[in-house]
N, CA, C and O atoms as a GROMACS GRO file, in nm:
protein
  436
    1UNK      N    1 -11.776   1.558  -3.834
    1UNK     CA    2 -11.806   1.417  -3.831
    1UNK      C    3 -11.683   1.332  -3.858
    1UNK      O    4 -11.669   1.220  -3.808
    2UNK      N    5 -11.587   1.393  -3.946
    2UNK     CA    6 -11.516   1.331  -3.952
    2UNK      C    7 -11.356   1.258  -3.844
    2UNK      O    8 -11.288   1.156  -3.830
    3UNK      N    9 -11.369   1.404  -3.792
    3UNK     CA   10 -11.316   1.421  -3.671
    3UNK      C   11 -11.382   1.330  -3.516
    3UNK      O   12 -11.320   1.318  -3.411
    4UNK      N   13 -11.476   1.294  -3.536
    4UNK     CA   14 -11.557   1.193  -3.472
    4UNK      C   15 -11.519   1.060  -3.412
    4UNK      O   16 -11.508   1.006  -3.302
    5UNK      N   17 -11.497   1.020  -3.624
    5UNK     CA   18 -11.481   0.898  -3.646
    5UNK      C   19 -11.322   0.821  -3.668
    5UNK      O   20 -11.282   0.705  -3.660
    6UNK      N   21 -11.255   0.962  -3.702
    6UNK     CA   22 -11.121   0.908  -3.663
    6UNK      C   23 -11.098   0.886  -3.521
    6UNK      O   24 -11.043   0.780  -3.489
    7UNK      N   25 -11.142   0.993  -3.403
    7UNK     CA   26 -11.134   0.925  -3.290
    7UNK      C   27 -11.206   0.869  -3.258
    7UNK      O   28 -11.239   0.916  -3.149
    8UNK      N   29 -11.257   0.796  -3.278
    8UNK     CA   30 -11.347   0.655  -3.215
    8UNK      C   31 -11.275   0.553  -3.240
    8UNK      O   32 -11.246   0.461  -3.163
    9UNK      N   33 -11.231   0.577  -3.403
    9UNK     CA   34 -11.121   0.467  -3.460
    9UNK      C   35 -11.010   0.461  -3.342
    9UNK      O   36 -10.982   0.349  -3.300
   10UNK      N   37 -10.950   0.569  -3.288
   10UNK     CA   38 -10.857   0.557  -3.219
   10UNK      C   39 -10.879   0.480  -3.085
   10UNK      O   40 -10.793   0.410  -3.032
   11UNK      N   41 -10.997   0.501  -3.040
   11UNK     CA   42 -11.013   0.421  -2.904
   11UNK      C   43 -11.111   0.292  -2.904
   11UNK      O   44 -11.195   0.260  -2.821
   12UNK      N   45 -11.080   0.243  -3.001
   12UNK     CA   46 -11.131   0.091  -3.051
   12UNK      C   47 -11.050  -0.004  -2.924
   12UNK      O   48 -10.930  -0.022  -2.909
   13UNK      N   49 -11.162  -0.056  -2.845
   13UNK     CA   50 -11.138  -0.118  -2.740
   13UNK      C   51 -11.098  -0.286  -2.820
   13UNK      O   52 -11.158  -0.338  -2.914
   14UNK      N   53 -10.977  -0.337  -2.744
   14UNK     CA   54 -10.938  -0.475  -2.791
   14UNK      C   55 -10.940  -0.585  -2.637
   14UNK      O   56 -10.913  -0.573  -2.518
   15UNK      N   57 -10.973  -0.658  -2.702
   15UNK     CA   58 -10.986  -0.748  -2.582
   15UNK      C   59 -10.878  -0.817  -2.555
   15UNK      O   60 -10.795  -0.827  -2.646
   16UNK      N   61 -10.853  -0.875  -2.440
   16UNK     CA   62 -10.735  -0.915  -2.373
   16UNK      C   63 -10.756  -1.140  -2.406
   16UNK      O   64 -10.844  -1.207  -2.461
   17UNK      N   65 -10.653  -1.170  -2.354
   17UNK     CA   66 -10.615  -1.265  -2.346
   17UNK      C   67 -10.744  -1.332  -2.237
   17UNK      O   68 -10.803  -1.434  -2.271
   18UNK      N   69 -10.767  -1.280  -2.143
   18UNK     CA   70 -10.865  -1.312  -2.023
   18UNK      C   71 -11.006  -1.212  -2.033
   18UNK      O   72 -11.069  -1.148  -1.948
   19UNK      N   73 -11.015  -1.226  -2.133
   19UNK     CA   74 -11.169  -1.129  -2.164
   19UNK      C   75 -11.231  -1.003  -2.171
   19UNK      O   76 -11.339  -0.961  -2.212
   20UNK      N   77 -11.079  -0.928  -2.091
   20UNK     CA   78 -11.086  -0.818  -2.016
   20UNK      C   79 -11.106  -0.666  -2.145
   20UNK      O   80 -11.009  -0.669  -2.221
   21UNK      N   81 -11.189  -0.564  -2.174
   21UNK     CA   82 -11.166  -0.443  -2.282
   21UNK      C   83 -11.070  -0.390  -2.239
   21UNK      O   84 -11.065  -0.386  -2.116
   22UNK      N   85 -10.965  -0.335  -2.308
   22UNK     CA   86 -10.872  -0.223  -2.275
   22UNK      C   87 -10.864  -0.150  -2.434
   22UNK      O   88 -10.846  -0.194  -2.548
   23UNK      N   89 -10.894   0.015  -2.365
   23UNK     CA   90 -10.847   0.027  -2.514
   23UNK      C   91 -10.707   0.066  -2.548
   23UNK      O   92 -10.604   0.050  -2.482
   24UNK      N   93 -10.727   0.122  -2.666
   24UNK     CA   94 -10.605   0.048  -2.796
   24UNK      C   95 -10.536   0.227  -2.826
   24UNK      O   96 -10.577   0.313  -2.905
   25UNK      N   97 -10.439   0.230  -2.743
   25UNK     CA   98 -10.328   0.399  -2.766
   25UNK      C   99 -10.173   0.325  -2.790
   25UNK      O  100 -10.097   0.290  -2.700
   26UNK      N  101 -10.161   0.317  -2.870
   26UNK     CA  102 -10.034   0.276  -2.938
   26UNK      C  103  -9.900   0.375  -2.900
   26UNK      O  104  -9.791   0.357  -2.845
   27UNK      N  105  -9.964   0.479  -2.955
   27UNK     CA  106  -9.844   0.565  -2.900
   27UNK      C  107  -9.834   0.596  -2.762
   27UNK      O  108  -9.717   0.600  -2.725
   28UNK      N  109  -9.936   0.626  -2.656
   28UNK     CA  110  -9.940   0.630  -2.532
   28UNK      C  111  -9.897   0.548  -2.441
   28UNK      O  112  -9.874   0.576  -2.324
   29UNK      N  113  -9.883   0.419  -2.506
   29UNK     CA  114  -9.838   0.239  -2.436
   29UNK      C  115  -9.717   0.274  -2.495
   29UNK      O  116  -9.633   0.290  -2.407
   30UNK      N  117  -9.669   0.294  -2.615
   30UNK     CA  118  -9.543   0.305  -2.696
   30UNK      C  119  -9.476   0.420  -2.566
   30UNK      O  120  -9.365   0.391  -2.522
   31UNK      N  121  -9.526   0.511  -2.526
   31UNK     CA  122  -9.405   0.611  -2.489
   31UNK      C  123  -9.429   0.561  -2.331
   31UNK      O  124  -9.325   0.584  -2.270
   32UNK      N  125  -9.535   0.496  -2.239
   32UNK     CA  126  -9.530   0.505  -2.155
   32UNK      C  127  -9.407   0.364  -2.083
   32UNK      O  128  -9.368   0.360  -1.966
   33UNK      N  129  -9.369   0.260  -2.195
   33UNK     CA  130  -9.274   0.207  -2.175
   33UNK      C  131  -9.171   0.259  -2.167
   33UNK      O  132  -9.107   0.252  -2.062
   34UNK      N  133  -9.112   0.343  -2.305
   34UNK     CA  134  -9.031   0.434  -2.291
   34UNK      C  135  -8.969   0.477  -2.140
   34UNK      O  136  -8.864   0.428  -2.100
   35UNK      N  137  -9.052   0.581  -2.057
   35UNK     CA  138  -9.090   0.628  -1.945
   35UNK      C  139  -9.065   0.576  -1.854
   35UNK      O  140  -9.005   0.619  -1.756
   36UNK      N  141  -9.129   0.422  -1.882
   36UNK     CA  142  -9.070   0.347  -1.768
   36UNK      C  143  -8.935   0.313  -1.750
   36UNK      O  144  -8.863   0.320  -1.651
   37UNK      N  145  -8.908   0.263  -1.900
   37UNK     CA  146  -8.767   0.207  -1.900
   37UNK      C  147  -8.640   0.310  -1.870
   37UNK      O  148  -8.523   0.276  -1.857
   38UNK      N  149  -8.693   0.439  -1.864
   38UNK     CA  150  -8.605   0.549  -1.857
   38UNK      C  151  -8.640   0.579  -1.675
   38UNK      O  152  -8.557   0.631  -1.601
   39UNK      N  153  -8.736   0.547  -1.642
   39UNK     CA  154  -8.731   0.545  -1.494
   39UNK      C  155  -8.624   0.422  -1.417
   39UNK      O  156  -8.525   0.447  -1.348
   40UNK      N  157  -8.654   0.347  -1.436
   40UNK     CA  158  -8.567   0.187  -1.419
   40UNK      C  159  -8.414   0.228  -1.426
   40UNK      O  160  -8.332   0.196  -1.340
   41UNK      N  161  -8.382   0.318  -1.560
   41UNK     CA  162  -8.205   0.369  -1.550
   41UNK      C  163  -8.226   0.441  -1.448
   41UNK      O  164  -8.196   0.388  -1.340
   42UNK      N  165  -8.277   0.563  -1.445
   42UNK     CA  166  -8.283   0.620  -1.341
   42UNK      C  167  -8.262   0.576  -1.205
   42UNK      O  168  -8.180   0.604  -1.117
   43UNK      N  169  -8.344   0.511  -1.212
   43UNK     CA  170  -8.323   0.408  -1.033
   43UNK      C  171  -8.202   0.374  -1.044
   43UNK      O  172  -8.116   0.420  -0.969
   44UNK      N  173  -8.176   0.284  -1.146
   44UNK     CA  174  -8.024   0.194  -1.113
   44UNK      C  175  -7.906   0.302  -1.097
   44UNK      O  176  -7.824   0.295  -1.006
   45UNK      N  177  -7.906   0.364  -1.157
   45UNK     CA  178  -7.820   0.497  -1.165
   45UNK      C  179  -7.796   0.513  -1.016
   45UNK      O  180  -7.702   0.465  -0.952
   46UNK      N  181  -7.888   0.582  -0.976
   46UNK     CA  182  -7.890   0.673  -0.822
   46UNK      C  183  -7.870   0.568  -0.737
   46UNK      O  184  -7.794   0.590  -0.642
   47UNK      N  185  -7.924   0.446  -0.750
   47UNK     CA  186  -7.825   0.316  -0.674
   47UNK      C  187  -7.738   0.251  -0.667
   47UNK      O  188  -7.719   0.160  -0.586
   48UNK      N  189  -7.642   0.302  -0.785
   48UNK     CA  190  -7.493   0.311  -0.788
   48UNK      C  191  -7.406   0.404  -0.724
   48UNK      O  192  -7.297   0.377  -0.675
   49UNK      N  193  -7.484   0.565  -0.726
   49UNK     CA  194  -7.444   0.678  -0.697
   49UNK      C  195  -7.444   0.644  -0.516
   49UNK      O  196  -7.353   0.656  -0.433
   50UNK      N  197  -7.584   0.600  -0.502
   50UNK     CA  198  -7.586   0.593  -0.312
   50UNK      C  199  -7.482   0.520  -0.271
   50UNK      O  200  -7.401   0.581  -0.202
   51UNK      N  201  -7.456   0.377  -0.299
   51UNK     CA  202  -7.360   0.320  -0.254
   51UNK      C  203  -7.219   0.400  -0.297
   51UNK      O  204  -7.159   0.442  -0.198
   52UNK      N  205  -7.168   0.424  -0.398
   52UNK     CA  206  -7.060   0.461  -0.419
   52UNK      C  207  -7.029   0.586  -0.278
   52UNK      O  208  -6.941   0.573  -0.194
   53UNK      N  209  -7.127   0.701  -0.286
   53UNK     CA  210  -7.105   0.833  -0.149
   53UNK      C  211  -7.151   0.729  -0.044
   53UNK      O  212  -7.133   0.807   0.050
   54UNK      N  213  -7.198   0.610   0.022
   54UNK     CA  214  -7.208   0.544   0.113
   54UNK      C  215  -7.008   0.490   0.152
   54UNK      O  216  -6.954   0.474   0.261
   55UNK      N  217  -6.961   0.480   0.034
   55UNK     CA  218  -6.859   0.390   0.037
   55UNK      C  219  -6.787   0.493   0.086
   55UNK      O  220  -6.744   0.485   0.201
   56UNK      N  221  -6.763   0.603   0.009
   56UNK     CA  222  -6.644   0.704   0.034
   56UNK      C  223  -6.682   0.796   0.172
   56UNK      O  224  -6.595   0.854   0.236
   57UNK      N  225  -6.779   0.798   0.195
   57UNK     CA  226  -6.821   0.834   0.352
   57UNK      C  227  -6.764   0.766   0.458
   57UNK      O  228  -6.693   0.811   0.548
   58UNK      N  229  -6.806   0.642   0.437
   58UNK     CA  230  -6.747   0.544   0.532
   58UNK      C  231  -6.602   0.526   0.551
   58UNK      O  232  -6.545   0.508   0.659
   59UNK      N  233  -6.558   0.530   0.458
   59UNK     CA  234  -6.361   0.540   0.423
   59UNK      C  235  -6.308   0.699   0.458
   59UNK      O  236  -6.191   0.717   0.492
   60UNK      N  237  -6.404   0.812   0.447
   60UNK     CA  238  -6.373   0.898   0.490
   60UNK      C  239  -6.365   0.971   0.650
   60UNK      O  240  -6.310   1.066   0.705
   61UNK      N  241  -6.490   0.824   0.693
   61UNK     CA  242  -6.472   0.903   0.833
   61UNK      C  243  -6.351   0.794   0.890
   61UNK      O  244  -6.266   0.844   0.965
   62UNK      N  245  -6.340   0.655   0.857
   62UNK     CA  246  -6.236   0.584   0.891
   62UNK      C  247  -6.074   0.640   0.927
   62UNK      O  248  -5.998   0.615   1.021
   63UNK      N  249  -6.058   0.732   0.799
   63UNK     CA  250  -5.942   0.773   0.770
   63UNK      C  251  -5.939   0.947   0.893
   63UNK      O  252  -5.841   1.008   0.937
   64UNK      N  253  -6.040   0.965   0.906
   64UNK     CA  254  -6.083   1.095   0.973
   64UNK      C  255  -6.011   1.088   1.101
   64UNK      O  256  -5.918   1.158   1.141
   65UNK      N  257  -6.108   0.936   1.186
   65UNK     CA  258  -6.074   0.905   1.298
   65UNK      C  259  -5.952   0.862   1.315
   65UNK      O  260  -5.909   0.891   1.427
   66UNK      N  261  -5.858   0.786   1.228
   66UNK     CA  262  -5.731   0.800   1.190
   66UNK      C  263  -5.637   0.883   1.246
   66UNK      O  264  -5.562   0.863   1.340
   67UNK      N  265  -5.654   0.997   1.163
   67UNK     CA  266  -5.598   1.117   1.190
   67UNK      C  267  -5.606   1.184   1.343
   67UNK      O  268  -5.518   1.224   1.419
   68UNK      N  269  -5.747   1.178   1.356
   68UNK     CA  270  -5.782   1.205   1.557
   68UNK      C  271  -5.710   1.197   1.628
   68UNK      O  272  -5.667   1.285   1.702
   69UNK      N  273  -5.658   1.012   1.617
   69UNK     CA  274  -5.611   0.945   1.676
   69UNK      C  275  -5.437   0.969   1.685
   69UNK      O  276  -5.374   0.986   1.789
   70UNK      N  277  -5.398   0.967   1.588
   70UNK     CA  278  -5.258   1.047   1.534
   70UNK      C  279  -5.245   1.186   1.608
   70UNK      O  280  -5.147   1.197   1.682
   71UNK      N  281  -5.333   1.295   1.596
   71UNK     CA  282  -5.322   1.452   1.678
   71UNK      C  283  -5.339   1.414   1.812
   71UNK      O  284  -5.265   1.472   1.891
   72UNK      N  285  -5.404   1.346   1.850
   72UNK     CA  286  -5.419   1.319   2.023
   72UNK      C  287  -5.303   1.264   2.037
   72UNK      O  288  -5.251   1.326   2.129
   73UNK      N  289  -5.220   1.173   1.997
   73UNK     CA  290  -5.079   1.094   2.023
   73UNK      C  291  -4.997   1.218   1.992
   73UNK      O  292  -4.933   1.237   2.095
   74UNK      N  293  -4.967   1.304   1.912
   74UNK     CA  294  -4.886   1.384   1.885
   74UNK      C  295  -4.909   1.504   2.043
   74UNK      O  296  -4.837   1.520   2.141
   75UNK      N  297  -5.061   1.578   1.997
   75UNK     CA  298  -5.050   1.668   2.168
   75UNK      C  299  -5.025   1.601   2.295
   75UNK      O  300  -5.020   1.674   2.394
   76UNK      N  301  -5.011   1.497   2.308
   76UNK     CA  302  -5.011   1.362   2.429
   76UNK      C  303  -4.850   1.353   2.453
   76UNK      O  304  -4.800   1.326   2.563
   77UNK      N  305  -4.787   1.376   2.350
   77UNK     CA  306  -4.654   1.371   2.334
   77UNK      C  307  -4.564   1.527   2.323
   77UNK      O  308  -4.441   1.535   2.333
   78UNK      N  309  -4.667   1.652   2.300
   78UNK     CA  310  -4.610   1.720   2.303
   78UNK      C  311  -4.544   1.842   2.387
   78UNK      O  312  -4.631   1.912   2.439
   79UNK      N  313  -4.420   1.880   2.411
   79UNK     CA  314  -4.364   1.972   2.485
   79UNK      C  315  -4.468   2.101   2.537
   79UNK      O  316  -4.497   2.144   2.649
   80UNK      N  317  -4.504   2.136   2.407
   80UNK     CA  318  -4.585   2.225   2.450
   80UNK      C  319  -4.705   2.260   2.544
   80UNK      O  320  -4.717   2.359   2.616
   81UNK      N  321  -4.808   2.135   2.523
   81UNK     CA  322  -4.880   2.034   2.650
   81UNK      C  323  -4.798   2.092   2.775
   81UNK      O  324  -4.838   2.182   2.849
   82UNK      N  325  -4.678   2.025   2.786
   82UNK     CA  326  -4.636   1.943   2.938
   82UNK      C  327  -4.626   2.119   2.958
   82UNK      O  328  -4.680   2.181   3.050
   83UNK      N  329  -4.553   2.171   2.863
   83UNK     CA  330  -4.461   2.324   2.957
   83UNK      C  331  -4.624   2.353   3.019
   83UNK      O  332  -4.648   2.359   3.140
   84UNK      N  333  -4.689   2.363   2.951
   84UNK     CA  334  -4.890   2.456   3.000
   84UNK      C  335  -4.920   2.364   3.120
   84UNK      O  336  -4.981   2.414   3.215
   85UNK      N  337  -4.883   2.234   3.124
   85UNK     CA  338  -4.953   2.196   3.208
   85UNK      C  339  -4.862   2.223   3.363
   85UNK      O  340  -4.917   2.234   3.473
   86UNK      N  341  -4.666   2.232   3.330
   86UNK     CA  342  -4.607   2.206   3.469
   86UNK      C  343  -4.626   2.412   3.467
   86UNK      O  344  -4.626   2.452   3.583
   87UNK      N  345  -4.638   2.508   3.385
   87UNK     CA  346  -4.636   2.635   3.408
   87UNK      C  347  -4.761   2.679   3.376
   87UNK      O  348  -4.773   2.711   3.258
   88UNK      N  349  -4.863   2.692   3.448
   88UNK     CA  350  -4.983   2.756   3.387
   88UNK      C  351  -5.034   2.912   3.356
   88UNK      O  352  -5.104   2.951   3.263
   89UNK      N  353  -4.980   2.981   3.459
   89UNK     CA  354  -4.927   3.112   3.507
   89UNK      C  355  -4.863   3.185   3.393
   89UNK      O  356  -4.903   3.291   3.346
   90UNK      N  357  -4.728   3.093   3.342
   90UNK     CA  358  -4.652   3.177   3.272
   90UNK      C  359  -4.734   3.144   3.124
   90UNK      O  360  -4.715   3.222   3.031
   91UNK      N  361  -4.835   3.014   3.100
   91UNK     CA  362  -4.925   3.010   2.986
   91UNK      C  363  -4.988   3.117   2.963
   91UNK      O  364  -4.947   3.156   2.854
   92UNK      N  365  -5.048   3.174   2.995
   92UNK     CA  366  -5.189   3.274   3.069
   92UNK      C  367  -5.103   3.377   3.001
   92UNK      O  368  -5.120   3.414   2.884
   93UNK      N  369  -4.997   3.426   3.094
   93UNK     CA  370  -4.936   3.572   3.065
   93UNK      C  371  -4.888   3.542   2.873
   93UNK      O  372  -4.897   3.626   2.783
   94UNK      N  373  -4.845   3.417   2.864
   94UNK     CA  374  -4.746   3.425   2.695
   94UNK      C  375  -4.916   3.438   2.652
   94UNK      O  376  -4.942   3.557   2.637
   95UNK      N  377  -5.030   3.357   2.629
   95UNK     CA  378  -5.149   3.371   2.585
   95UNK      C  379  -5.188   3.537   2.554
   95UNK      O  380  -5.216   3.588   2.446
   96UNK      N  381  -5.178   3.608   2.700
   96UNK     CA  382  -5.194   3.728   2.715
   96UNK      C  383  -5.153   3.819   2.572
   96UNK      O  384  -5.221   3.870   2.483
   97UNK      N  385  -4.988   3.811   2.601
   97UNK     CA  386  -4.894   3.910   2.548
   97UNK      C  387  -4.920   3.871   2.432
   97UNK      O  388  -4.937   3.970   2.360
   98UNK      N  389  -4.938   3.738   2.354
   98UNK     CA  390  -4.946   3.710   2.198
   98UNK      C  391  -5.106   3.792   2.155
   98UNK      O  392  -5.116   3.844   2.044
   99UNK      N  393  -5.206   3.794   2.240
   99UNK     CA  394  -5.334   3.860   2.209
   99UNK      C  395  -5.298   3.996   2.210
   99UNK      O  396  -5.343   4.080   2.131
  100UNK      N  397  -5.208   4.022   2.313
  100UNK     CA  398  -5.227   4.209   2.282
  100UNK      C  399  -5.114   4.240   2.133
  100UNK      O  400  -5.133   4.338   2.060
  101UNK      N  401  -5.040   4.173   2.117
  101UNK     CA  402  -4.975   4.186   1.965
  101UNK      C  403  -5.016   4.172   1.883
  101UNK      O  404  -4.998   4.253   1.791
  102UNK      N  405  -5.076   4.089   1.871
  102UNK     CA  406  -5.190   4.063   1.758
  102UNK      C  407  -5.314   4.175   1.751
  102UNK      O  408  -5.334   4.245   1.652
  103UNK      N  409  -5.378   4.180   1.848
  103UNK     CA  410  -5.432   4.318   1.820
  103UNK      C  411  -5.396   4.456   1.778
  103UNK      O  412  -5.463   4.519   1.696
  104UNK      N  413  -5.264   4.514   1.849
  104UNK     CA  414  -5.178   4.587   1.820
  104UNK      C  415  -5.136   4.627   1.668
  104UNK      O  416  -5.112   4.740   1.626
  105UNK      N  417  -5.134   4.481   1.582
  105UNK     CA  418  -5.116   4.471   1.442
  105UNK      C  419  -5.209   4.511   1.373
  105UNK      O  420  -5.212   4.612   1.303
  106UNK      N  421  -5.310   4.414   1.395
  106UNK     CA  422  -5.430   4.454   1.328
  106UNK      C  423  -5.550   4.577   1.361
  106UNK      O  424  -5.662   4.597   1.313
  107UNK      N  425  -5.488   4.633   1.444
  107UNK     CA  426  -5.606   4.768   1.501
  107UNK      C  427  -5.584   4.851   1.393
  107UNK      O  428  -5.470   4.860   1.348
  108UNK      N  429  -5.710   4.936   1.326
  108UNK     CA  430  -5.682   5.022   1.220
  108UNK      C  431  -5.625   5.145   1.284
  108UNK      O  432  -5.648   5.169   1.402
  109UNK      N  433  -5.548   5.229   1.205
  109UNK     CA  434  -5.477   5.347   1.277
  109UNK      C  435  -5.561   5.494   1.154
  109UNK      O  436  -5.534   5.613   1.172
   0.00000   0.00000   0.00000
C-alpha cells in the first residue's frame, strides 16, 4: 500500500496555464531537457563538421583540376609525346623490349 501511494504521489497531475492536466515527472522533464539540449550540440556540431569537409572538398577538387590542367600542358609540351607521335613503330618495339625486361626481372627462377 505503501508503494501505491508514493506512486500516485508521483503522478499527481498539475494543471497548465490553459487548463490543460499534464502530469508532474520532474526528473523525466529534468533529463529530457538535458537530452535535448545535448541533441541541439549535437546538431550544431555536425553542422560545423559538414560545412568545414564541404569547404575542403571544394578547395580540393579546385586545386585537383589545377594540377590536370598543369599535366596536360606539361604532356602537350612534352618530347616524349611528339617522338610517339612522329615514330610510332619504333614506340611499340621500345614499349615491347621494356615489357620483356621487366618480366625477365621479375619471373621467379
Amino acid at each position: 500500500m505503501a508503494t501505491q501511494a508514493s506512486a500516485k504521489s508521483q503522478t499527481v497531475k498539475s494543471t497548465t496555464a490553459n487548463g490543460v492536466t499534464e502530469p508532474s515527472h520532474p526528473v523525466t522533464d529534468q533529463l529530457k531537457d538535458s537530452l535535448h539540449a545535448s541533441v541541439d550540440k549535437l546538431a550544431d556540431s555536425a553542422g560545423i563538421a559538414e560545412e568545414n569537409i564541404r569547404k575542403t572538398a571544394s578547395s580540393s577538387a579546385e586545386s585537383m583540376s589545377e594540377r590536370k590542367r598543369l599535366a596536360e600542358q606539361k604532356w602537350q609540351a612534352s618530347k616524349v609525346r611528339n617522338y610517339a607521335i612522329e615514330n610510332p613503330l619504333a614506340t611499340a618495339g621500345i614499349a615491347f623490349a621494356a615489357g620483356m625486361l621487366v618480366t625477365s626481372l621479375l619471373r621467379k627462377k
